[in-house]
C-alpha positions as CSV (number, residue, x, y, z in Angstrom):
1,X,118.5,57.7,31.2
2,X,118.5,55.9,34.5
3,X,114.8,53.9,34.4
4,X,112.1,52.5,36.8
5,X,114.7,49.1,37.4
6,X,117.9,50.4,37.6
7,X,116.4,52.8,40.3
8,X,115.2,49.6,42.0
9,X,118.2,48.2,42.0
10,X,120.1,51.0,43.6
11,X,117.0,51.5,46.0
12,X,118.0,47.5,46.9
13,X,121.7,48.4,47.1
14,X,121.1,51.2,49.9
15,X,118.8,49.0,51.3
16,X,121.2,45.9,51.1
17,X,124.3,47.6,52.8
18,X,123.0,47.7,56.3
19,X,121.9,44.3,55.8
20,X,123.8,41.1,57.7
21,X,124.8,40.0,53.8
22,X,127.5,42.4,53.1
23,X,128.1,41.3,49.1
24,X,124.4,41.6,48.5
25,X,124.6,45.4,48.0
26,X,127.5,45.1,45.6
27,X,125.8,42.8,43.4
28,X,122.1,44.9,42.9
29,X,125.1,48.2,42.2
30,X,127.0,45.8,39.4
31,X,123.8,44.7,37.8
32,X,123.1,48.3,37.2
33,X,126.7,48.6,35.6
34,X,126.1,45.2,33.6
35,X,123.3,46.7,32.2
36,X,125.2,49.8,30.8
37,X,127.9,47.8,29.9
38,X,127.5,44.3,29.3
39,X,131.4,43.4,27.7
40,X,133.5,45.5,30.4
41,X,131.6,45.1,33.9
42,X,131.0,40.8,32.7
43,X,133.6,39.2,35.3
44,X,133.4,42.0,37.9
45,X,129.3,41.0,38.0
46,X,129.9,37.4,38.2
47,X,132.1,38.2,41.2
48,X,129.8,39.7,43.3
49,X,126.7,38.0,42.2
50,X,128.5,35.0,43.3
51,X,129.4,36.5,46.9
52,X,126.0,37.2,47.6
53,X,124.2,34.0,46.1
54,X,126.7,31.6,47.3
55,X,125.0,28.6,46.1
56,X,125.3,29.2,42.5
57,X,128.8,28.7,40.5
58,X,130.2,31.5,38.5
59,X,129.8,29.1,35.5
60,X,126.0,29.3,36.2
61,X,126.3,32.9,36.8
62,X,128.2,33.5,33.5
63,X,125.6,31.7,31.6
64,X,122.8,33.5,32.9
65,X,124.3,36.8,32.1
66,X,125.2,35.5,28.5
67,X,122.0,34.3,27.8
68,X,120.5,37.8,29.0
69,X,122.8,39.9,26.9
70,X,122.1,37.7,23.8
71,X,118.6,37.6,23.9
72,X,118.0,41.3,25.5
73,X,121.2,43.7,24.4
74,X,120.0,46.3,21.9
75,X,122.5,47.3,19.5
76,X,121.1,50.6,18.8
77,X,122.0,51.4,22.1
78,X,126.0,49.8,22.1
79,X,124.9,46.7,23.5
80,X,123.1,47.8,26.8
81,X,120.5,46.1,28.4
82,X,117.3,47.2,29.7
83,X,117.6,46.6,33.6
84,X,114.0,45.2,34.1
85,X,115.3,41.9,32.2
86,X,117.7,41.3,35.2
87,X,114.8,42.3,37.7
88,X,114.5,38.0,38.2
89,X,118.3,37.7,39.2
90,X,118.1,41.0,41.7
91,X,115.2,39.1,43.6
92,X,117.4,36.1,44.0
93,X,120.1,38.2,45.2
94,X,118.0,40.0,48.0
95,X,116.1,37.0,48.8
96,X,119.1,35.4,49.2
97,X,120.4,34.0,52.9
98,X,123.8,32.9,52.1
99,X,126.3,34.4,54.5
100,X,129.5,34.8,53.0
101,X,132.5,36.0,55.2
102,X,134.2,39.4,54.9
């Protein structure tokens, strides 16, 4: 089921949308799918975690995830990954100040 993190993040999301950073609450909602799926919802997460953070390269971004869904993707459970290991990327996301145009 849906746990304590992915709630956060979709608590963050709602949160997020009425915020002045518009891409902020698309990125917390495609953690949450990255989590489920880590192969198919890869490039669309880089996307918009690169819209929101703004000062990180979707090179960096790519790694990050990688590195997470190496060292945290159980394969008892098709490769997801528990949300609270992504709980350090969603705080840069909402701390984040970067205003990216619409």
């Amino acid at each position: 089921g849906i746990g304590l993190y992915a709630m956060r993040f979709m608590v963050n999301a709602l949160i997020a949308a009425d915020d002045e950073h518009p891409y902020k609450s698309s990125a917390e909602l495609s953690l949450i799918m990255f989590c489920f799926d880590p192969e198919g919802q890869l490039e669309t997460t880089i996307s918009n975690v690169a819209l929101a953070l703004g000062n990180k390269t979707e090179a960096g971004i790519r790694q990050e995830l990688l590195d997470k869904k190496a060292k945290f993707a159980m394969a008892n459970e098709h490769g997801r990954i528990p949300c609270k290991e992504l709980h350090d990327l969603s705080h840069k996301i909402m701390t984040s100040e970067y205003h990216a145009s619409r």
